[in-house]
N, CA, C and O of each residue as an XYZ file, in Angstrom:
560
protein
N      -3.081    -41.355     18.573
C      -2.755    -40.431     19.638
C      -1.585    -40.991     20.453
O      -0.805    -40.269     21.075
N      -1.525    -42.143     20.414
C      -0.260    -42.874     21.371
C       0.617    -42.602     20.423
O       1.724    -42.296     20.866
N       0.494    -42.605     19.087
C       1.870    -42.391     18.447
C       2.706    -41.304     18.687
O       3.934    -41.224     18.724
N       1.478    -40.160     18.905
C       1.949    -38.812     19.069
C       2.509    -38.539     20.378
O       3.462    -37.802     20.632
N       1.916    -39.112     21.047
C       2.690    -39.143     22.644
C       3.947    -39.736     23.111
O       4.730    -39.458     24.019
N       3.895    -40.641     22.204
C       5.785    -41.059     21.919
C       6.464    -40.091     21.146
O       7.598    -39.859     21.563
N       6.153    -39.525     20.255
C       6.739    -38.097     19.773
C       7.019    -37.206     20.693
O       8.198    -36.941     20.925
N       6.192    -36.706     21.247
C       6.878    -35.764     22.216
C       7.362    -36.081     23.672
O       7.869    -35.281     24.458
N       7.047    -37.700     23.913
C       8.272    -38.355     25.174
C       9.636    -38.181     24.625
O      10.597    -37.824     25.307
N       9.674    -38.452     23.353
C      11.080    -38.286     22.465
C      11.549    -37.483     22.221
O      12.754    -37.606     22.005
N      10.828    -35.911     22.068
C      11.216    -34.839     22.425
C      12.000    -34.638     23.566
O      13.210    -34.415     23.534
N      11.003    -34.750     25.032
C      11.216    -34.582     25.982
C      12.393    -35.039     26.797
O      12.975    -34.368     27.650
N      12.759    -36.677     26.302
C      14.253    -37.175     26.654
C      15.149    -36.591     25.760
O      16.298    -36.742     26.175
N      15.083    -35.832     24.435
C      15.948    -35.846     23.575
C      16.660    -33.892     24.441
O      17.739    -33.426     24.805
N      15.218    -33.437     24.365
C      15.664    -31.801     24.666
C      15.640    -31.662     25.951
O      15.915    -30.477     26.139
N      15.384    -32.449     27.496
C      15.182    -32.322     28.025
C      14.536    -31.364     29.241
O      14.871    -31.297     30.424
N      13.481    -30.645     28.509
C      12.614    -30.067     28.249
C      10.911    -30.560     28.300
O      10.430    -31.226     27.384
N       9.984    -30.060     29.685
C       8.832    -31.013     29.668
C       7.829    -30.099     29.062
O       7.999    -28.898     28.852
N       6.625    -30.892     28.768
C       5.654    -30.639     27.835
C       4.840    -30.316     29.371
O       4.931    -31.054     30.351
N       3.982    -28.948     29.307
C       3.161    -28.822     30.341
C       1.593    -29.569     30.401
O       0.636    -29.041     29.834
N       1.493    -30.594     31.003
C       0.019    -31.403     30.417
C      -0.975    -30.509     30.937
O      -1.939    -30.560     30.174
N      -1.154    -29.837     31.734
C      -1.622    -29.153     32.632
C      -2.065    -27.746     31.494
O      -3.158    -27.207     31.322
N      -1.193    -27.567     31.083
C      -1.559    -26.139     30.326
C      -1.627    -26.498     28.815
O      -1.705    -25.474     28.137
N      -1.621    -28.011     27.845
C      -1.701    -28.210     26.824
C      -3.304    -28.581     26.670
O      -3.810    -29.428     27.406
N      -4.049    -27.901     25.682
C      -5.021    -28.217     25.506
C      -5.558    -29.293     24.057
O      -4.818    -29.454     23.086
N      -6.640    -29.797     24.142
C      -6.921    -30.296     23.004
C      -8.369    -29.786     22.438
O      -9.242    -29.570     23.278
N      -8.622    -29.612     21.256
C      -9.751    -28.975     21.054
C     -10.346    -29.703     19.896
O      -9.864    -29.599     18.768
N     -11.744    -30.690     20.254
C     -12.603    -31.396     19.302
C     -13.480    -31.108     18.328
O     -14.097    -30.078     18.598
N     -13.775    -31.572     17.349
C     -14.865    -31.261     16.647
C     -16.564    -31.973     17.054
O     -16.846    -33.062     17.553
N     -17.148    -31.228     16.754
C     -18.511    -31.353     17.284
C     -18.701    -32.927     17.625
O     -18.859    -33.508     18.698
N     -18.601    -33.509     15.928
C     -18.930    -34.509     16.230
C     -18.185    -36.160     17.024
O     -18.420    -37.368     17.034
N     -17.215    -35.186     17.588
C     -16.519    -36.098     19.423
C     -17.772    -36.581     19.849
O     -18.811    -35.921     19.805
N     -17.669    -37.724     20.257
C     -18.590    -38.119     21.291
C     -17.915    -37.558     22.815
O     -16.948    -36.813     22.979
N     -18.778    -38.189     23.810
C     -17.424    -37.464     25.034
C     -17.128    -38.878     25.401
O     -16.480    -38.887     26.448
N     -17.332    -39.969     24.984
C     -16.543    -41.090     25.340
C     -15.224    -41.076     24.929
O     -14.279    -41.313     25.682
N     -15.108    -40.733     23.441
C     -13.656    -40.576     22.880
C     -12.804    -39.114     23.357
O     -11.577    -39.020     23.342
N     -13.513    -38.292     23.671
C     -12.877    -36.955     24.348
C     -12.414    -37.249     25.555
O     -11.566    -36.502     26.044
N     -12.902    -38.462     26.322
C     -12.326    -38.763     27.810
C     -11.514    -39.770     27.265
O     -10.307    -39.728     27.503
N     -11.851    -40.417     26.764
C     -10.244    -41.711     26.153
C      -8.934    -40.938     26.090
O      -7.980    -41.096     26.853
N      -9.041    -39.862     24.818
C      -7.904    -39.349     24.370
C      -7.101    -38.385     25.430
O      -5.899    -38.124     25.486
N      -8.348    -37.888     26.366
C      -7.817    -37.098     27.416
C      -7.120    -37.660     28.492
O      -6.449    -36.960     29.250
N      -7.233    -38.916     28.620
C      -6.672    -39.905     29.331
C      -5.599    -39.772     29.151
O      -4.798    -39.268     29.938
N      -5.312    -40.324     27.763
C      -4.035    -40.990     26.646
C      -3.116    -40.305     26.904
O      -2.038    -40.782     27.256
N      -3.409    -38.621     26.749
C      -2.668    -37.553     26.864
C      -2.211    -36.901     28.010
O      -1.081    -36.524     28.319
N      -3.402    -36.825     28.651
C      -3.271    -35.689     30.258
C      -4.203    -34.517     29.865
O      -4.868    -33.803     30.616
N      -4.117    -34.490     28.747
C      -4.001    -32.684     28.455
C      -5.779    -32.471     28.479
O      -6.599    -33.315     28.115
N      -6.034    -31.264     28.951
C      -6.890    -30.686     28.709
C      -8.278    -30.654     27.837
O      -8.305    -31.643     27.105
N      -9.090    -30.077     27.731
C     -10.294    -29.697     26.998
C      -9.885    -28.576     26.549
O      -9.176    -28.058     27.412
N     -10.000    -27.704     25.307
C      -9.892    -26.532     25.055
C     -11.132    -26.052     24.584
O     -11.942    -26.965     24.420
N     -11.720    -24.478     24.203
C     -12.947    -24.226     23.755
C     -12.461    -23.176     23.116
O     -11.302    -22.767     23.050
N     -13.710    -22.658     22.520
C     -13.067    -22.045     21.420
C     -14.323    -21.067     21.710
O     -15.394    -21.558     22.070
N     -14.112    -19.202     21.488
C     -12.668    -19.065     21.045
C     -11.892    -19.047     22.635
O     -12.202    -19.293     23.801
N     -10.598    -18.554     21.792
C      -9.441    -18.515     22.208
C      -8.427    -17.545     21.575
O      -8.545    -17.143     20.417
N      -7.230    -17.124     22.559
C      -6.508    -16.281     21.920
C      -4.844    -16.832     21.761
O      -4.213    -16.744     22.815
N      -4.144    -17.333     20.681
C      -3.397    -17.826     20.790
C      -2.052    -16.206     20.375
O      -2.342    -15.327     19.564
N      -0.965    -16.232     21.019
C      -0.279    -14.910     20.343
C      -1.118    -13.966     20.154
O      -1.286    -13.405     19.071
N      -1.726    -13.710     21.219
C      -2.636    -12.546     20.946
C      -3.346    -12.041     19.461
O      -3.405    -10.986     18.830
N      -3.839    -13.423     19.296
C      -4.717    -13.454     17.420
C      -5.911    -14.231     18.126
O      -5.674    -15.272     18.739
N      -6.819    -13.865     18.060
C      -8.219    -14.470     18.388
C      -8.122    -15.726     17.095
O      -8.003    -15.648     15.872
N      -8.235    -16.833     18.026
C      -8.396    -18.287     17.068
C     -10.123    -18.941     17.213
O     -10.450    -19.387     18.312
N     -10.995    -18.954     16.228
C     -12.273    -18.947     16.602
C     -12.811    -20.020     15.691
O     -11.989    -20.412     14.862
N     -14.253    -20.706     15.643
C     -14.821    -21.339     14.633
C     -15.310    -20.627     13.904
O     -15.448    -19.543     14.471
N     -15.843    -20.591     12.465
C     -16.392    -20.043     11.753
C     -15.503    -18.738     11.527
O     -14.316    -18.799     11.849
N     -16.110    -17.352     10.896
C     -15.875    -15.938     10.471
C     -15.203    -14.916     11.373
O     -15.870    -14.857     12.406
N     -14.548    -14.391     11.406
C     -13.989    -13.207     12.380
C     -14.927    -12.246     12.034
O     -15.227    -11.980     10.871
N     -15.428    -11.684     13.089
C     -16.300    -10.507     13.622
C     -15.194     -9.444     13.645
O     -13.979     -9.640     13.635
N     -15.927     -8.162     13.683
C     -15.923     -7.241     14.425
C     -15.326     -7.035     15.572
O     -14.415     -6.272     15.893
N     -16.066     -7.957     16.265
C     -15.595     -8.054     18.025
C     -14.598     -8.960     17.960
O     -13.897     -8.804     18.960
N     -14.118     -9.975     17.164
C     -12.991    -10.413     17.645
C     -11.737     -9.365     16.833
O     -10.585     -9.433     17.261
N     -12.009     -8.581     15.859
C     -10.786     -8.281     15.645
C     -10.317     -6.693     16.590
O      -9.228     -6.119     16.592
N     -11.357     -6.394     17.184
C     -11.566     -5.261     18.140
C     -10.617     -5.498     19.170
O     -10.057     -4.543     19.708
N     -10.315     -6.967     19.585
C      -9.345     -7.534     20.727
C      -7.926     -6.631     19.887
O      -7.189     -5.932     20.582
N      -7.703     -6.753     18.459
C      -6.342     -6.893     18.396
C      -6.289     -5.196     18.121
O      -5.366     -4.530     18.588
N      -7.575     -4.472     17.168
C      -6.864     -2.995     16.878
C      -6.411     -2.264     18.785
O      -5.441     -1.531     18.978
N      -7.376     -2.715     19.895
C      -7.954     -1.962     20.682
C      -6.491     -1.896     21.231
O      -6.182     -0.891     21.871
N      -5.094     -3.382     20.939
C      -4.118     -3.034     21.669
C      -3.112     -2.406     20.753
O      -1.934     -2.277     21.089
N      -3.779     -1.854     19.104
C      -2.263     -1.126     18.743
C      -2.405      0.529     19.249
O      -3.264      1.403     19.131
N      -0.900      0.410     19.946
C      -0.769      1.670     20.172
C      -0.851      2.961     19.016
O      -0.453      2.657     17.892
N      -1.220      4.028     19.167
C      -1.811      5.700     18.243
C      -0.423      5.099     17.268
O      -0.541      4.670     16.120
N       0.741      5.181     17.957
C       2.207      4.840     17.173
C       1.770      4.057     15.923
O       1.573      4.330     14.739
N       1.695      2.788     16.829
C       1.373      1.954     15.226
C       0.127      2.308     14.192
O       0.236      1.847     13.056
N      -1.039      3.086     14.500
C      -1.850      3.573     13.527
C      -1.455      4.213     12.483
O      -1.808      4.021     11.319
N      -0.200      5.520     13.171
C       0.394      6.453     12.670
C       0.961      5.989     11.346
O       0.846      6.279     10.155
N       1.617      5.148     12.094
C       2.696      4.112     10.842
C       1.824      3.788      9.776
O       1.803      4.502      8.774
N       1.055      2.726      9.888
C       0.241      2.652      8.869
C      -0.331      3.491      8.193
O      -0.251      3.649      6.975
N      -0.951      4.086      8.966
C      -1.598      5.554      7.649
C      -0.305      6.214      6.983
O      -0.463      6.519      5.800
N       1.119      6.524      7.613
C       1.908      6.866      6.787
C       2.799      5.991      5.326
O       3.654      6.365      4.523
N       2.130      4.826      5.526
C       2.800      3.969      4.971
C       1.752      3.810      3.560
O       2.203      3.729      2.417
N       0.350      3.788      3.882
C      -0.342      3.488      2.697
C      -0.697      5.111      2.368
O      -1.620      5.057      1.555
N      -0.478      6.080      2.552
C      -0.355      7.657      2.387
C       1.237      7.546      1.266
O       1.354      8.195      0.227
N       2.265      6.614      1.794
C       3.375      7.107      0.606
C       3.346      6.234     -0.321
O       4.276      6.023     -1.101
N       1.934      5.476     -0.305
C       1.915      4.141     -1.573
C       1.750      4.936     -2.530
O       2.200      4.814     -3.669
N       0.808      6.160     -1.918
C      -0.522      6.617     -3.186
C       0.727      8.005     -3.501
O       0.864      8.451     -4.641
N       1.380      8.434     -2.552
C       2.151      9.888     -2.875
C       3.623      9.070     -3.393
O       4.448      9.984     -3.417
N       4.135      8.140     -3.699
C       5.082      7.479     -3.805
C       6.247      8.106     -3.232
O       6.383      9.172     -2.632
N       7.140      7.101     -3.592
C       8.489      7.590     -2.712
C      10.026      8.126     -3.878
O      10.121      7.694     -5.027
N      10.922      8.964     -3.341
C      11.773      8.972     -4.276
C      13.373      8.786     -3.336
O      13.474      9.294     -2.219
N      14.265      8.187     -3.824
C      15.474      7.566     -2.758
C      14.960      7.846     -1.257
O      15.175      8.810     -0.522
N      14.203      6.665     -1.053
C      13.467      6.397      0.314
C      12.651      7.670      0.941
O      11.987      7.539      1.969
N      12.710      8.373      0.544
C      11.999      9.540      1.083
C      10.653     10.212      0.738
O      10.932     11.043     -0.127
N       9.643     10.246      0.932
C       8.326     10.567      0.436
C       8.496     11.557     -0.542
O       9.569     12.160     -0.553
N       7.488     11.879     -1.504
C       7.233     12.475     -2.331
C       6.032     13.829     -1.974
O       5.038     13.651     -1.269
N       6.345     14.983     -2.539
C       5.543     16.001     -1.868
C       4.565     15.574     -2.076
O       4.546     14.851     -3.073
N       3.116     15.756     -1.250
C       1.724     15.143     -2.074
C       1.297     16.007     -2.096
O       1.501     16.896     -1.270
N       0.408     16.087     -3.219
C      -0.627     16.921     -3.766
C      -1.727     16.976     -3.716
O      -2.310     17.803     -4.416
N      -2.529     15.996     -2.754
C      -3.200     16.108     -1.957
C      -3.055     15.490     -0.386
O      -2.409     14.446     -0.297
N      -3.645     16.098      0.924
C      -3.501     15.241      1.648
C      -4.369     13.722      2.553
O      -5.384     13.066      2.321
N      -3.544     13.701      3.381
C      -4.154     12.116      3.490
C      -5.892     12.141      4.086
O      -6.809     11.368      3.808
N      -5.874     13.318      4.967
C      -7.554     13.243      5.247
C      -8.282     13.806      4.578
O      -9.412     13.994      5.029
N      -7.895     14.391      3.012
C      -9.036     14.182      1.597
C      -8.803     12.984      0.982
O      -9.864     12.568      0.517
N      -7.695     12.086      0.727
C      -8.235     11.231      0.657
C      -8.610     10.250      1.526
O      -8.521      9.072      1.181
N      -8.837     10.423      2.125
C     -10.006      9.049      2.831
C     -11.038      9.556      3.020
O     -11.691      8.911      3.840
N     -11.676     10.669      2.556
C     -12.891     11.125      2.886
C     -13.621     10.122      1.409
O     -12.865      9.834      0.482
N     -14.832      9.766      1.381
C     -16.102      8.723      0.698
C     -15.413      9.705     -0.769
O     -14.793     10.733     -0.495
N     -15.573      9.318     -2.190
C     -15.650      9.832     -3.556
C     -16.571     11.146     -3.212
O     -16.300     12.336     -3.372
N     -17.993     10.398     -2.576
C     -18.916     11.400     -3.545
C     -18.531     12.795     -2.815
O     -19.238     13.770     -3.067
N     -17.605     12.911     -2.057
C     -16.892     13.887     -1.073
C     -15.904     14.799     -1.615
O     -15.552     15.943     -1.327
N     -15.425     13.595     -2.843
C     -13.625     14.260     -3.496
C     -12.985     13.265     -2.836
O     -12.215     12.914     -3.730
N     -12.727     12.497     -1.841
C     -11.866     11.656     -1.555
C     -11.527     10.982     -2.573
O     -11.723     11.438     -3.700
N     -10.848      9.550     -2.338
C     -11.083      8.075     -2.963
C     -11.555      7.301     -2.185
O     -11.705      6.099     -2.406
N     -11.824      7.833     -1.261
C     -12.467      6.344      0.001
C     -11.915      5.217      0.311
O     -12.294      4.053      0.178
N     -10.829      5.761      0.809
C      -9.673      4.844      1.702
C     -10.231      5.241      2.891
O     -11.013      6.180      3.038
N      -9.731      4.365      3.890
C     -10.066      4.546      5.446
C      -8.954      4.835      6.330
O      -7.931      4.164      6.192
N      -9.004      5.677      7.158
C      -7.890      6.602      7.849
C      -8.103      4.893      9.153
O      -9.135      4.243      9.318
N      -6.915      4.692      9.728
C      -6.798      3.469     10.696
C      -7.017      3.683     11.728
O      -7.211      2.748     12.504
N      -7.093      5.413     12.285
C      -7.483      5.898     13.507
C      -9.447      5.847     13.521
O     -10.129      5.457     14.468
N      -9.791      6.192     12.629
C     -11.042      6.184     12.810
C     -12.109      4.515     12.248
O     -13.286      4.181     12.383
N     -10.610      3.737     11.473
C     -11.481      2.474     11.643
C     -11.351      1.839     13.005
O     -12.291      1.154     13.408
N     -10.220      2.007     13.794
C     -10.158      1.720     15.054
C     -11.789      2.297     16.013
O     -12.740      1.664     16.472
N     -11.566      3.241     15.988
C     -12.772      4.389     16.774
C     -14.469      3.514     16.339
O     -15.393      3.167     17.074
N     -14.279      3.407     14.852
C     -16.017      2.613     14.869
C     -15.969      1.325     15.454
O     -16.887      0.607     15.851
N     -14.364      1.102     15.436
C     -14.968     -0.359     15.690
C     -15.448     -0.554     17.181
O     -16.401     -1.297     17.419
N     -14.736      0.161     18.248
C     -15.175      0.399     19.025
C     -16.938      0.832     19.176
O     -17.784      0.178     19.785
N     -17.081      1.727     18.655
C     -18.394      2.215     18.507
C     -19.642      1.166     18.393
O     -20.754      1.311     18.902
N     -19.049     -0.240     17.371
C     -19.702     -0.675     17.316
C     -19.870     -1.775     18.046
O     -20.857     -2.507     18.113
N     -18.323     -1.880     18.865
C     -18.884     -2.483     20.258
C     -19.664     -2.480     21.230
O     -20.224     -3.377     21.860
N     -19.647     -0.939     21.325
C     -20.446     -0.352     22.537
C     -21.752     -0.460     22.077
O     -22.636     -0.835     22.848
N     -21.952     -0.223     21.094
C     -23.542     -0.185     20.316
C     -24.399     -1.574     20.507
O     -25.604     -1.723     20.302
N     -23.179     -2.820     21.081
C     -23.957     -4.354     20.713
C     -23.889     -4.450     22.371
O     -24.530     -5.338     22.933
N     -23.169     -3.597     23.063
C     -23.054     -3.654     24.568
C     -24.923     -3.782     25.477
O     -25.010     -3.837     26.704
């Protein structure tokens, strides 16, 4: 850890540019004792971190992404960006001809309706957004 802290003193004289200790966190594995979690926190300055956390607005977590953590990221795309996407995997299946969609011959909300429906059972992005919600509120 001292090595690393001469790394970024060397940064810091080189770009002159400071490292915020205050807002840099460090984040341990279980089996830290907290003797060595207060050593290194020493060493450093920096912080305790816990988890989760949202780094770039991407939920950074232990173990599996849920539901609820990926609910953080649909809940902020705007209708716009849904749009996009459904139009985008809509001209995979209707293909394209000199950049321009191809008439389709069927449309996009038969297919995403389930097979045993006539669809193919693709999922429209507006209404996987909507359950996921749903199934927030449902664990509320």
């Amino acid at each position: 850890m001292r090595e690393l802290m001469k790394v970024i003193e060397t940064y810091e004289s080189c770009s002159g540019q400071q490292v915020s200790k205050e807002k840099t966190a460090i984040y341990f594995a279980k089996q830290f004792s907290v003797r060595r979690k207060r050593d290194l926190m020493n060493i450093t300055g920096f912080i305790e971190g816990n988890f989760p956390f949202t780094y770039l607005g991407a939920p950074i977590v232990t173990g599996r992404l849920t539901n609820l953590h990926l609910d953080v990221i649909l809940n902020r795309l705007p209708k716009a960006v849904l749009k996009i996407l459904n139009r985008l995997l809509s001209s995979f299946f209707g293909g394209e001809k000199d950049g321009k969609g191809k008439k389709k011959w069927v449309g996009w909300k038969s297919m995403c309706k389930p097979t045993e429906e006539g669809g193919i059972g693709l999922r429209d992005f507006d209404e996987v957004q909507y359950s996921l919600h749903m199934n927030l509120h449902g664990k509320l």
